[in-house]
KETOR-474910 format. One line per 5 residues: number of its first residue (from 1); their letters; for each residue x, y, z of C-alpha. Coordinates in steps of 0.02 Angstrom, whole numbers, padded with zeros to 5 digits. Layout:
% KETOR-474910
NUM	A	X Y Z; ...
This chain:
% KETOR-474910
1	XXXXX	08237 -09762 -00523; 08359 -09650 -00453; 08548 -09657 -00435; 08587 -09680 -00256; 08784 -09679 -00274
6	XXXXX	08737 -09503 -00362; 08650 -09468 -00206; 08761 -09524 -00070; 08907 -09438 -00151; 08809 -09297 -00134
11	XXXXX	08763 -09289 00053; 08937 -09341 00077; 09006 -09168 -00016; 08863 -09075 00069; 08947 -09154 00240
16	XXXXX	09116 -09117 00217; 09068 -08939 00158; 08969 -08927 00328; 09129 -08984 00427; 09245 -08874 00352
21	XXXXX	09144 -08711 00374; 09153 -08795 00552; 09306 -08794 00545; 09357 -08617 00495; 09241 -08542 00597
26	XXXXX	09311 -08631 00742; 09492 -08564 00690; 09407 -08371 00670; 09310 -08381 00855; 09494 -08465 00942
31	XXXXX	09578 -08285 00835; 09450 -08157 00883; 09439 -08242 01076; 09644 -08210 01074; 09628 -08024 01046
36	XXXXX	09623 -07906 01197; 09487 -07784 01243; 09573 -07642 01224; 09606 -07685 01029; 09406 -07658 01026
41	XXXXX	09414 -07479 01135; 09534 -07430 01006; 09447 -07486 00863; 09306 -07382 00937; 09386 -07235 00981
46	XXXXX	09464 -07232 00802; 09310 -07245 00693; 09227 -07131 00780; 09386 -07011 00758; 09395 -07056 00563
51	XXXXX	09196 -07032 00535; 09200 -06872 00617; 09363 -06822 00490; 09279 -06894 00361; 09115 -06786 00408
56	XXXXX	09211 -06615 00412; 09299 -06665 00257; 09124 -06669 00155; 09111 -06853 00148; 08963 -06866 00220
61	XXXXX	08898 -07030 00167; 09070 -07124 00216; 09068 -07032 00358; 08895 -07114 00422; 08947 -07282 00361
66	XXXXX	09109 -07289 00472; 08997 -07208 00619; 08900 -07360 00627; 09067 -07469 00658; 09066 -07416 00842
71	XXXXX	08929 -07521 00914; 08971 -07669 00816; 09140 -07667 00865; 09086 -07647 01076; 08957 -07804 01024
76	XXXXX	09109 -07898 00985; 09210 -07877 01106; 09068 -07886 01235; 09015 -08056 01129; 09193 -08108 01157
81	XXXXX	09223 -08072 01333; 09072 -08185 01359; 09144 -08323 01288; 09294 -08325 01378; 09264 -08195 01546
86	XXXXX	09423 -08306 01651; 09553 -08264 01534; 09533 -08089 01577; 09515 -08131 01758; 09684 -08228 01735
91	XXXXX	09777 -08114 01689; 09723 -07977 01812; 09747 -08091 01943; 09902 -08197 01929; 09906 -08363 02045
């Protein structure tokens, strides 16, 4: 026969685990929802300024790895102006 205490104490650690990855994800959406657009557009505009140094320089490879930061970094800040599209609005149009 099994153990249920064994068992129970388990789920419960498996719970709490769940809750806190809850909870820091939570805290990394409410950081990346703070940051403005433009933070993005520069990110952008930057890697695609460092891969293209890094190309001419010879470093090929690196230079293709940081060229793919570009579309990943519009998806994010298209992913967050989705999730919060009024805060934007707000501040463009002050009541």
């Amino acid at each position: 026969m099994r153990d249920t205490t064994t068992f129970d104490q388990s789920t419960e650690r498996m719970h709490d685990t769940g809750h806190m990855a809850m909870d820091t994800g939570h805290r990394t959406m409410e950081q990346v929802e703070g940051l403005p657009a433009n933070v993005y557009y520069g990110g952008v505009i930057g890697s695609i300024a460092l891969s293209a140094l890094l190309f001419v320089l010879g470093k090929r490879n690196l230079a293709i790895f940081v060229g793919l930061w570009p579309p990943t970094l519009l998806n994010l800040a298209l992913f967050t102006k989705l999730l919060r599209p009024s805060r934007e609005l707000d501040s463009m149009h002050p009541m």
